[in-house]
PDB file of N, CA, C and O in Angstrom:
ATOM      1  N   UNK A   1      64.813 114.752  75.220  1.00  0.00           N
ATOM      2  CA  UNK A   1      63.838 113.695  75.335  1.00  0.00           C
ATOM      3  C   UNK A   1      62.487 114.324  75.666  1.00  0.00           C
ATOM      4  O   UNK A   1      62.439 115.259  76.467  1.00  0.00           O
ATOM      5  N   UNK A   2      61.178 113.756  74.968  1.00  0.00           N
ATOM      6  CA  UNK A   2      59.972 114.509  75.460  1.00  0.00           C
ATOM      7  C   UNK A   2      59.612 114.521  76.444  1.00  0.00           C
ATOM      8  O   UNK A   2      60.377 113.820  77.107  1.00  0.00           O
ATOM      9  N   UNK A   3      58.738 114.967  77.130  1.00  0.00           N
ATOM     10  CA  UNK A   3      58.151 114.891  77.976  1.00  0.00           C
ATOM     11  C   UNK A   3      56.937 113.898  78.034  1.00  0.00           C
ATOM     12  O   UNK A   3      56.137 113.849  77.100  1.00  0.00           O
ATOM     13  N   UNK A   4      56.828 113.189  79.034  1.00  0.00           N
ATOM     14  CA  UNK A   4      55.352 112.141  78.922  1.00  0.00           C
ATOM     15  C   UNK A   4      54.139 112.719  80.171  1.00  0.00           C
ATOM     16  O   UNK A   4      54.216 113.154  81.320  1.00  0.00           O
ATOM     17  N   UNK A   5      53.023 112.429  79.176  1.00  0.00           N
ATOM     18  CA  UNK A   5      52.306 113.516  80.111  1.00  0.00           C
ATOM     19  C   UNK A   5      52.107 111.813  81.314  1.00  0.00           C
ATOM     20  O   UNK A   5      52.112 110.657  80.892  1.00  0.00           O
ATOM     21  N   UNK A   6      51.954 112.262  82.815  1.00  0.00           N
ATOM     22  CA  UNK A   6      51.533 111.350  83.574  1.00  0.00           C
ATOM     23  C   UNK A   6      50.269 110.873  84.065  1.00  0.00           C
ATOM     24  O   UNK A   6      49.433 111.777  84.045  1.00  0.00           O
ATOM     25  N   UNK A   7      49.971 110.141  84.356  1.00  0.00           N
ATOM     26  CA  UNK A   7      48.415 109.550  84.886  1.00  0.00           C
ATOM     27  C   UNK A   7      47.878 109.549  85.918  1.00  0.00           C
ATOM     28  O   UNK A   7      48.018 108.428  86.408  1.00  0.00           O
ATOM     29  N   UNK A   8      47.144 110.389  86.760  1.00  0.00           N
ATOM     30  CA  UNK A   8      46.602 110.089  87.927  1.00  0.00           C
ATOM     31  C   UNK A   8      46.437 108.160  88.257  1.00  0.00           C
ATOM     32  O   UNK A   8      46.287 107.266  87.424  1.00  0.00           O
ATOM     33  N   UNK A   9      46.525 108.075  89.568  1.00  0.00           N
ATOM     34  CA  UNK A   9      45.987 106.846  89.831  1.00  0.00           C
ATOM     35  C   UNK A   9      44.670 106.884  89.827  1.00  0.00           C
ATOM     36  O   UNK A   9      43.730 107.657  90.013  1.00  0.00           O
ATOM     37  N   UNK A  10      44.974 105.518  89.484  1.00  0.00           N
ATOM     38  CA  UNK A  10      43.105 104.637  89.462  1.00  0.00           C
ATOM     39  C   UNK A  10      42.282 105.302  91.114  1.00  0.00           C
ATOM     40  O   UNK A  10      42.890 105.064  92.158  1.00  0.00           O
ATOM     41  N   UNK A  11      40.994 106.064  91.183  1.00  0.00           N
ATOM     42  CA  UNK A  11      40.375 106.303  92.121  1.00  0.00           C
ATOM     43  C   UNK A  11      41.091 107.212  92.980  1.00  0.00           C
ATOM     44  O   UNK A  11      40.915 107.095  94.192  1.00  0.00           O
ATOM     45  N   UNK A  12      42.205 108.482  92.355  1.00  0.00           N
ATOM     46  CA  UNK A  12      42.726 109.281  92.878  1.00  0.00           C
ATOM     47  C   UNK A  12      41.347 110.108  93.142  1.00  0.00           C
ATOM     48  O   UNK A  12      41.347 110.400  94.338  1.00  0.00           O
ATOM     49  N   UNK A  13      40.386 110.514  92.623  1.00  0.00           N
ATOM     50  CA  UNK A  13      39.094 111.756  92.593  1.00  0.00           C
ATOM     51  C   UNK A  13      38.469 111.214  93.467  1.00  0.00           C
ATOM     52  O   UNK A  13      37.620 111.965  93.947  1.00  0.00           O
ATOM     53  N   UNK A  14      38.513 109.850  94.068  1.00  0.00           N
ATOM     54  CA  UNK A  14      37.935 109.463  95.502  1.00  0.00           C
ATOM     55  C   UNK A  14      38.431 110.367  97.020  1.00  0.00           C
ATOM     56  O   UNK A  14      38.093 111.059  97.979  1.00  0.00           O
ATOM     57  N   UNK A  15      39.468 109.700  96.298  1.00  0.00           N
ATOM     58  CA  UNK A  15      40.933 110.482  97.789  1.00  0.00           C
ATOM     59  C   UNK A  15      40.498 111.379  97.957  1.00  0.00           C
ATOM     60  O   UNK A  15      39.997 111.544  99.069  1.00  0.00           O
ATOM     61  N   UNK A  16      40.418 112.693  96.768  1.00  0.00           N
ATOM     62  CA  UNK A  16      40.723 113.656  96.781  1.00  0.00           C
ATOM     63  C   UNK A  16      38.980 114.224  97.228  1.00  0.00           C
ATOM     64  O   UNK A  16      38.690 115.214  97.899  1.00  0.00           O
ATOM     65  N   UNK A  17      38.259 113.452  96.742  1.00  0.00           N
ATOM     66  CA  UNK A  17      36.386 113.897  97.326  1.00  0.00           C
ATOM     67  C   UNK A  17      36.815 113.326  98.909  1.00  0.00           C
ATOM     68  O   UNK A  17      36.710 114.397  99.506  1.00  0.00           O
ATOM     69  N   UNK A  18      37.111 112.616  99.661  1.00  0.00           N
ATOM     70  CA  UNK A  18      37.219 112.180 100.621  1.00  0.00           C
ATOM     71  C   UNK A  18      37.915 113.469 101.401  1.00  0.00           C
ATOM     72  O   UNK A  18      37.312 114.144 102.235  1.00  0.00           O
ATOM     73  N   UNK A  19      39.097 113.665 101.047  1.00  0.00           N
ATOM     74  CA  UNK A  19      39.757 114.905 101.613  1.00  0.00           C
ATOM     75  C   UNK A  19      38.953 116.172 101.878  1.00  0.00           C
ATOM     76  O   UNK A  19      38.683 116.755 102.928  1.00  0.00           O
ATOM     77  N   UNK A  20      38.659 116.411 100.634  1.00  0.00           N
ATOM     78  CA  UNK A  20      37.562 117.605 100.482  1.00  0.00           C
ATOM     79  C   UNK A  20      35.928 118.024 101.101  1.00  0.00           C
ATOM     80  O   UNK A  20      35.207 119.016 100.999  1.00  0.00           O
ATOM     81  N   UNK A  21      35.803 116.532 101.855  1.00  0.00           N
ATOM     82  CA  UNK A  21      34.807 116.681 102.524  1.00  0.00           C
ATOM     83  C   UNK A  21      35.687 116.589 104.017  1.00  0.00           C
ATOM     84  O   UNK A  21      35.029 115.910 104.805  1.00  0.00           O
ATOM     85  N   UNK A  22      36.609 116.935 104.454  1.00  0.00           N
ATOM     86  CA  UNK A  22      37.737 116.730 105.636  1.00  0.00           C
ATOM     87  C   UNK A  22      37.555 115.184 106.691  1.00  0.00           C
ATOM     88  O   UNK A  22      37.512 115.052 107.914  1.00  0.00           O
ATOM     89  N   UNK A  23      37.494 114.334 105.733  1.00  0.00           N
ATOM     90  CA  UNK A  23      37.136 113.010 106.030  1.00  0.00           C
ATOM     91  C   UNK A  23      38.763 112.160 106.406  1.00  0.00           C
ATOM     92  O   UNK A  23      39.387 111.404 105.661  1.00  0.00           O
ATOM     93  N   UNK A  24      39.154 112.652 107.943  1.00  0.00           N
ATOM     94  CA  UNK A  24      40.490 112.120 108.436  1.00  0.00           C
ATOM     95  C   UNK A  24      39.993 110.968 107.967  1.00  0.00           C
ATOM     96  O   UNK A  24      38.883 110.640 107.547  1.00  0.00           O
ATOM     97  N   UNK A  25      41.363 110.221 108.166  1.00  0.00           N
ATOM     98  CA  UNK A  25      41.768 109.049 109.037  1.00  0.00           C
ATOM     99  C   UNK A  25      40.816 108.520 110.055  1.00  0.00           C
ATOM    100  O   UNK A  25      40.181 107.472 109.942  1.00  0.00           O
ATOM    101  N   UNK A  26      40.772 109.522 111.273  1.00  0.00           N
ATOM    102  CA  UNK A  26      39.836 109.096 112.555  1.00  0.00           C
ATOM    103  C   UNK A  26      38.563 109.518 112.552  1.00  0.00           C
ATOM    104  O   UNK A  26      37.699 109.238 113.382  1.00  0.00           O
ATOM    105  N   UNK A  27      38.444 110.342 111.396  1.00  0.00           N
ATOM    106  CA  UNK A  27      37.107 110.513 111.164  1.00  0.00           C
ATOM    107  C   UNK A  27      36.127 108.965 110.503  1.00  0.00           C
ATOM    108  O   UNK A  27      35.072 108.389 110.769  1.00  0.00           O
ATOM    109  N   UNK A  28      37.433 108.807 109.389  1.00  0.00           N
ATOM    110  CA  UNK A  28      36.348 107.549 108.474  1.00  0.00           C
ATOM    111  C   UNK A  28      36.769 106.174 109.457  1.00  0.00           C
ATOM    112  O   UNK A  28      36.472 105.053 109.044  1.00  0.00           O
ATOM    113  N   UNK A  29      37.364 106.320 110.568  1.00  0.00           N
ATOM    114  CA  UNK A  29      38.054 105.150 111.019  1.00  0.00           C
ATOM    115  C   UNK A  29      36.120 105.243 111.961  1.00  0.00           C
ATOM    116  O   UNK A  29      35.498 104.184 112.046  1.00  0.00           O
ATOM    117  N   UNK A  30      35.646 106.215 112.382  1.00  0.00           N
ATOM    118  CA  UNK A  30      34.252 106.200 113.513  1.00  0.00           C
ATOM    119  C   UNK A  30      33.025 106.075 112.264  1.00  0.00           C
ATOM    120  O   UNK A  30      31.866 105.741 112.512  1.00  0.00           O
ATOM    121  N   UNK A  31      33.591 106.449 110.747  1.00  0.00           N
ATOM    122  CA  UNK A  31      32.185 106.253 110.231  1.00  0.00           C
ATOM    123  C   UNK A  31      31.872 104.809 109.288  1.00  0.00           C
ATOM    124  O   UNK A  31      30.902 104.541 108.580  1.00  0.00           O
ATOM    125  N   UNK A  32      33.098 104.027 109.590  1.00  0.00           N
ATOM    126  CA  UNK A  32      33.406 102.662 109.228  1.00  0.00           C
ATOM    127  C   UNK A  32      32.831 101.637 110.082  1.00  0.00           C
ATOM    128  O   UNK A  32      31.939 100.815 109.874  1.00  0.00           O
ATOM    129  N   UNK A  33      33.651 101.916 111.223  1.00  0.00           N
ATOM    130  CA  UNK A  33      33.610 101.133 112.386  1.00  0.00           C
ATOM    131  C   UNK A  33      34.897 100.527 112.362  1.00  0.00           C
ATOM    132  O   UNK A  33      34.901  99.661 113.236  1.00  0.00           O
ATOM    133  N   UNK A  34      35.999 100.575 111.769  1.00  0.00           N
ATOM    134  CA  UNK A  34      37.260  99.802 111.565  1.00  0.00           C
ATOM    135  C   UNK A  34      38.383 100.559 112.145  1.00  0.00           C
ATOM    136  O   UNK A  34      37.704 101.367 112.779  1.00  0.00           O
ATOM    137  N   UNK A  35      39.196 100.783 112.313  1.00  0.00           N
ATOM    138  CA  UNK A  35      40.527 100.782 112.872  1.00  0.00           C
ATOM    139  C   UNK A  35      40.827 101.872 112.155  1.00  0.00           C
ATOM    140  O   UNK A  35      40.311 102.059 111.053  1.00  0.00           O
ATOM    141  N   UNK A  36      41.945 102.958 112.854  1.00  0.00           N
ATOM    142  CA  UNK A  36      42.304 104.381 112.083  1.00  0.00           C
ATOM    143  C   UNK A  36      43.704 103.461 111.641  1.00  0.00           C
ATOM    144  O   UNK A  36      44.546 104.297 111.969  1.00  0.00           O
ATOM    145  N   UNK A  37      44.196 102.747 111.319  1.00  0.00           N
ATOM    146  CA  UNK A  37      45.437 102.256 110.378  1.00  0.00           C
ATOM    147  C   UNK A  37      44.263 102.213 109.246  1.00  0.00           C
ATOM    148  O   UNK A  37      44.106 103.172 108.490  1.00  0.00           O
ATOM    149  N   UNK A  38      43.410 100.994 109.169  1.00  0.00           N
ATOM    150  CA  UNK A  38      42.532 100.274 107.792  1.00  0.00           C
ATOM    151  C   UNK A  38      42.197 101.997 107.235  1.00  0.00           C
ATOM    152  O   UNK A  38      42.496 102.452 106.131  1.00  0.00           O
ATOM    153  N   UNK A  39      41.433 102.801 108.476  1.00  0.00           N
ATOM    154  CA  UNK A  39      40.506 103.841 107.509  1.00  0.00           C
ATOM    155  C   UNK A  39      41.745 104.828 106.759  1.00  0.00           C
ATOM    156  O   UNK A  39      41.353 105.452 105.773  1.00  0.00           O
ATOM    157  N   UNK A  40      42.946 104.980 107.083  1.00  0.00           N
ATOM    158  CA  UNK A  40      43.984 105.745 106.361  1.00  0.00           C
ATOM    159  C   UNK A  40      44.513 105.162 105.183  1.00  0.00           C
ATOM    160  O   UNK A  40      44.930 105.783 104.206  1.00  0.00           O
ATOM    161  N   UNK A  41      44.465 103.757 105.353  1.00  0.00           N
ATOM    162  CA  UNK A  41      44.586 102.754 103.859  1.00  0.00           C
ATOM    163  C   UNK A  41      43.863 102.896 103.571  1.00  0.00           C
ATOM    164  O   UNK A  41      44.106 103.179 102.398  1.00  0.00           O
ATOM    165  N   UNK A  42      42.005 103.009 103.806  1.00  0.00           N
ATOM    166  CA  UNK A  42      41.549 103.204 102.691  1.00  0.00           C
ATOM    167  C   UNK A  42      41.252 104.371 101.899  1.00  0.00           C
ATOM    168  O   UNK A  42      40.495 104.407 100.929  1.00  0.00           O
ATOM    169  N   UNK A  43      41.948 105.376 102.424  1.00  0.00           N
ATOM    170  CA  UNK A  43      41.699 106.907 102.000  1.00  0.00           C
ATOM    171  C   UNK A  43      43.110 106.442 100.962  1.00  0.00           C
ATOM    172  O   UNK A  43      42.879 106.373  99.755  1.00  0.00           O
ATOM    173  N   UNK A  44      44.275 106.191 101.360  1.00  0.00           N
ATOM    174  CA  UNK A  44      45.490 106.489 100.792  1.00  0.00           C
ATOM    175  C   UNK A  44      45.006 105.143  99.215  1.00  0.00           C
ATOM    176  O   UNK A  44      45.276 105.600  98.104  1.00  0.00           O
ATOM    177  N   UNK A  45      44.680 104.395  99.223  1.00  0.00           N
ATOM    178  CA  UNK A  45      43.989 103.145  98.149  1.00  0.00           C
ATOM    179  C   UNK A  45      42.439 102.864  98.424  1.00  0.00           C
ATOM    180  O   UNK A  45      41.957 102.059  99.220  1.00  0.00           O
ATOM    181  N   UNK A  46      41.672 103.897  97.399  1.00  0.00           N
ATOM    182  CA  UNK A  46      40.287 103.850  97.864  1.00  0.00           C
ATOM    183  C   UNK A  46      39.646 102.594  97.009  1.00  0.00           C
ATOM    184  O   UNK A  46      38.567 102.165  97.416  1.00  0.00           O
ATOM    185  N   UNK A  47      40.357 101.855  95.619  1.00  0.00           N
ATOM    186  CA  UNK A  47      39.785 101.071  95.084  1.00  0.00           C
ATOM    187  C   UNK A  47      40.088  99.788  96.422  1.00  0.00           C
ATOM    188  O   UNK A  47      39.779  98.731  95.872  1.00  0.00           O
ATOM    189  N   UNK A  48      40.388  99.577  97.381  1.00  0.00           N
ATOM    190  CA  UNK A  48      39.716  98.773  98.567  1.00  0.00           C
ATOM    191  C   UNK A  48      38.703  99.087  98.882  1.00  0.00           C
ATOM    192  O   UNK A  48      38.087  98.079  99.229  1.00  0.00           O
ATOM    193  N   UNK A  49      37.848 100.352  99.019  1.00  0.00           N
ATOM    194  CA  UNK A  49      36.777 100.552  99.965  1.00  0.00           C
ATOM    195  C   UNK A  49      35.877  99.729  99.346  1.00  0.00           C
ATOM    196  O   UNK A  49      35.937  99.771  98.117  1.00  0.00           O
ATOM    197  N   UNK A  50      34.864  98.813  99.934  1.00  0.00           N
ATOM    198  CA  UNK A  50      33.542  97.870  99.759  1.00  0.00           C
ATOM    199  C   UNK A  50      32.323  98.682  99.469  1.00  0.00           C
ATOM    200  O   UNK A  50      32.076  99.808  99.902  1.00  0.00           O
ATOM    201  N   UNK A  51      31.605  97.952  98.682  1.00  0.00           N
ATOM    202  CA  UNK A  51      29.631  98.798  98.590  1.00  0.00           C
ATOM    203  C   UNK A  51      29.575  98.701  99.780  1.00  0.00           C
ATOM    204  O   UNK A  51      28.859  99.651 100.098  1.00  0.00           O
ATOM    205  N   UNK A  52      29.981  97.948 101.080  1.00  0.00           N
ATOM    206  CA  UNK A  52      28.723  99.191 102.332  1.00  0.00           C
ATOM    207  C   UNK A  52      29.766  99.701 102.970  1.00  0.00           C
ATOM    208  O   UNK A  52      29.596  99.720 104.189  1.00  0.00           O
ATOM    209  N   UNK A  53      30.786 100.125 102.602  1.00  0.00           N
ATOM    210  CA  UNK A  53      32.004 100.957 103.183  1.00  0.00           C
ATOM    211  C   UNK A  53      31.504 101.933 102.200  1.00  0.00           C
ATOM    212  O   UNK A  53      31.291 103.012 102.752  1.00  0.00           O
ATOM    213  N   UNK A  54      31.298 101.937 101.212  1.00  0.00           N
ATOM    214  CA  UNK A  54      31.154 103.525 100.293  1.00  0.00           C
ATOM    215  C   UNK A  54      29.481 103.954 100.700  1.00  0.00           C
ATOM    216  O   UNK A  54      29.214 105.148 100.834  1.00  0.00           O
ATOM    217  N   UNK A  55      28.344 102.848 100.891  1.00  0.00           N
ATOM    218  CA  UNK A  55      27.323 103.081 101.505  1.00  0.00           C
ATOM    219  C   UNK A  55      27.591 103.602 103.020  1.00  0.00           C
ATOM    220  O   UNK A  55      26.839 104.506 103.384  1.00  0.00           O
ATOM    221  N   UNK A  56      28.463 103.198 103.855  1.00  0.00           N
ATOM    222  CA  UNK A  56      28.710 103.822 104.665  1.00  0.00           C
ATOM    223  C   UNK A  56      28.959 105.617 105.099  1.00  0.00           C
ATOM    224  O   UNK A  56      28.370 106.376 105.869  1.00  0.00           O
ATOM    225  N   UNK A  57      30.046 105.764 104.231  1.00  0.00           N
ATOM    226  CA  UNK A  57      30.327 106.893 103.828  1.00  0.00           C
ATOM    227  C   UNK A  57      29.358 108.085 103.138  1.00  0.00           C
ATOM    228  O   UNK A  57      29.328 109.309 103.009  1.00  0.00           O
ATOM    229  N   UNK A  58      28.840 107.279 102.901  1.00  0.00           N
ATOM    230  CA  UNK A  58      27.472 108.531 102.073  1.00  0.00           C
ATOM    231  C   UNK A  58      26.421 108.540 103.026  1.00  0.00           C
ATOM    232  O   UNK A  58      25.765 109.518 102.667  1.00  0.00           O
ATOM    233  N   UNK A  59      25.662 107.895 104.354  1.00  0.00           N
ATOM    234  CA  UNK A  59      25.083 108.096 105.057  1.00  0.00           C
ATOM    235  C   UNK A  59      25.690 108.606 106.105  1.00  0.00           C
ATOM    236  O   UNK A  59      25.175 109.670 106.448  1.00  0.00           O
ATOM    237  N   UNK A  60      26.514 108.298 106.702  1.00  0.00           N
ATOM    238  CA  UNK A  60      27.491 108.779 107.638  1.00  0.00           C
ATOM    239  C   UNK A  60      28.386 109.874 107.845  1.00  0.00           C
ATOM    240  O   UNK A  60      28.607 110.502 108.880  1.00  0.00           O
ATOM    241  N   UNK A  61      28.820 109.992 106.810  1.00  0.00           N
ATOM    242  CA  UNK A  61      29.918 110.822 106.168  1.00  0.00           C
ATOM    243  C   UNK A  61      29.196 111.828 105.680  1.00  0.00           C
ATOM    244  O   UNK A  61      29.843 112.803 105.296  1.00  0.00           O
ATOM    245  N   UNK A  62      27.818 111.873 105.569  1.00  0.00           N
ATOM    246  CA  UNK A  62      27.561 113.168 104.448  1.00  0.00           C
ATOM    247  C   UNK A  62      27.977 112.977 103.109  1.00  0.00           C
ATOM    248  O   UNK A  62      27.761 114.085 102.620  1.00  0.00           O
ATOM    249  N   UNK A  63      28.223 112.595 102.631  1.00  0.00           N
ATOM    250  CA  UNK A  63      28.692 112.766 101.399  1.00  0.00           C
ATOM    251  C   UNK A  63      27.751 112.416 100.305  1.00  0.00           C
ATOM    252  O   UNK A  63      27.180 111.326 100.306  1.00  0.00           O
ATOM    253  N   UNK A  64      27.529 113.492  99.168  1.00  0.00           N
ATOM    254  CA  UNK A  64      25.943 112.551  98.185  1.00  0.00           C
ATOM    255  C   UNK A  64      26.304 111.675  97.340  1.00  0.00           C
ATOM    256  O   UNK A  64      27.157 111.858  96.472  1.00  0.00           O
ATOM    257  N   UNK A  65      25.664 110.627  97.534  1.00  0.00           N
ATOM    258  CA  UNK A  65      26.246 109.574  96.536  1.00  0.00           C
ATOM    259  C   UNK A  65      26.224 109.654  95.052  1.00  0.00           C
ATOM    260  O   UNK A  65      26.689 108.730  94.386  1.00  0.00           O
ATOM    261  N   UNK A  66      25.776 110.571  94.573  1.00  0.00           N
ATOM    262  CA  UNK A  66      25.929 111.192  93.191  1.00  0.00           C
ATOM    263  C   UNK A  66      27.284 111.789  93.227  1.00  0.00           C
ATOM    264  O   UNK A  66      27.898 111.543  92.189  1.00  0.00           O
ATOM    265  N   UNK A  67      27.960 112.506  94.100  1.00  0.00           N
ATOM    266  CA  UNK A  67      29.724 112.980  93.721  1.00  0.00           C
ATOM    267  C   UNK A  67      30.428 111.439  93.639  1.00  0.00           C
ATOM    268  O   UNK A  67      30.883 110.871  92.646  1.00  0.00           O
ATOM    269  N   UNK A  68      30.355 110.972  95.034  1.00  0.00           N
ATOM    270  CA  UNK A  68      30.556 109.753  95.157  1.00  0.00           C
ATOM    271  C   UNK A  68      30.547 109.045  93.970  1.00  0.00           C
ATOM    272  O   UNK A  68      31.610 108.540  93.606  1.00  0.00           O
ATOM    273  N   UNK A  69      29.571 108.913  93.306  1.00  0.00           N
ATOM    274  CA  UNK A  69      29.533 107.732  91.244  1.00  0.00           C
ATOM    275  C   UNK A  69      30.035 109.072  90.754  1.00  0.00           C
ATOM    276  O   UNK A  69      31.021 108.473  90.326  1.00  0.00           O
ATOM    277  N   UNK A  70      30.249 110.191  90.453  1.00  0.00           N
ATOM    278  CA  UNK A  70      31.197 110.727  89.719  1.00  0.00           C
ATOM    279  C   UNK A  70      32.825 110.250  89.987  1.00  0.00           C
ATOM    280  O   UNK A  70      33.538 109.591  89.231  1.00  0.00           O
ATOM    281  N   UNK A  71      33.047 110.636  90.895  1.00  0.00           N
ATOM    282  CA  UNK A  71      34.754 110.628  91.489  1.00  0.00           C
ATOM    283  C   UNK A  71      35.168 109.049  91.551  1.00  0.00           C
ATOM    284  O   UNK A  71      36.207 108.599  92.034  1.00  0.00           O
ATOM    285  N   UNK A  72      34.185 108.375  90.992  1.00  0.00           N
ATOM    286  CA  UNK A  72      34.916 106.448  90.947  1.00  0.00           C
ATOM    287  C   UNK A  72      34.623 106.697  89.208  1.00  0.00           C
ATOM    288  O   UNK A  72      33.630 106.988  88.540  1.00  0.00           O
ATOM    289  N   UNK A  73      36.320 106.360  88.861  1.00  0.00           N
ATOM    290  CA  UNK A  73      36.244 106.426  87.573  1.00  0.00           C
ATOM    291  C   UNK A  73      37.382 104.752  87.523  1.00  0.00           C
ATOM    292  O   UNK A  73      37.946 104.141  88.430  1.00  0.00           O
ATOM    293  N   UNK A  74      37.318 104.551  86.276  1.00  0.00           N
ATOM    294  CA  UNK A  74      37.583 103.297  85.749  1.00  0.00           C
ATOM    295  C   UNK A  74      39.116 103.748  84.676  1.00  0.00           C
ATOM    296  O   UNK A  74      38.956 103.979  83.477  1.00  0.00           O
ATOM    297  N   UNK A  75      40.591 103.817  85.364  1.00  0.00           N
ATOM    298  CA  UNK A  75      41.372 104.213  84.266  1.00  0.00           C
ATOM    299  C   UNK A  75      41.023 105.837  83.808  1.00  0.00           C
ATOM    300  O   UNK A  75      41.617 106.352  82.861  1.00  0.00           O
TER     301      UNK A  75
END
């Protein structure tokens, strides 16, 4: 039987920019303002994070919001 090639998830290159800038759990849980359960859901399912949760993150977080609109892809 062939092989099927597999699909990253939707907004996996978020996760993975999130990680890569070493953006815990309790890190994005202090640059949110929300709870370290919510900020680990939203690392683990980033198509939850909101415009001023991702505005958040790019002032707070460091992060430039130009990687940030790269790494949100659509499918």
């Amino acid at each position: 039987m062939p092989k099927l090639k597999t699909r990253d998830e939707p907004f996996a290159d978020v996760s993975r920019l999130l990680k890569g800038y070493d953006i815990t759990g309790v890190r994005l849980a202090g640059i949110l303002g929300k709870s370290e359960f919510t900020a680990r859901q939203r690392i683990k399912f980033p198509a939850d994070l909101t415009l001023g949760e991702l505005d958040a993150i790019c002032k707070r977080g460091h992060i430039p919001a130009e990687k940030l609109r790269e790494a949100i892809k659509f499918s």
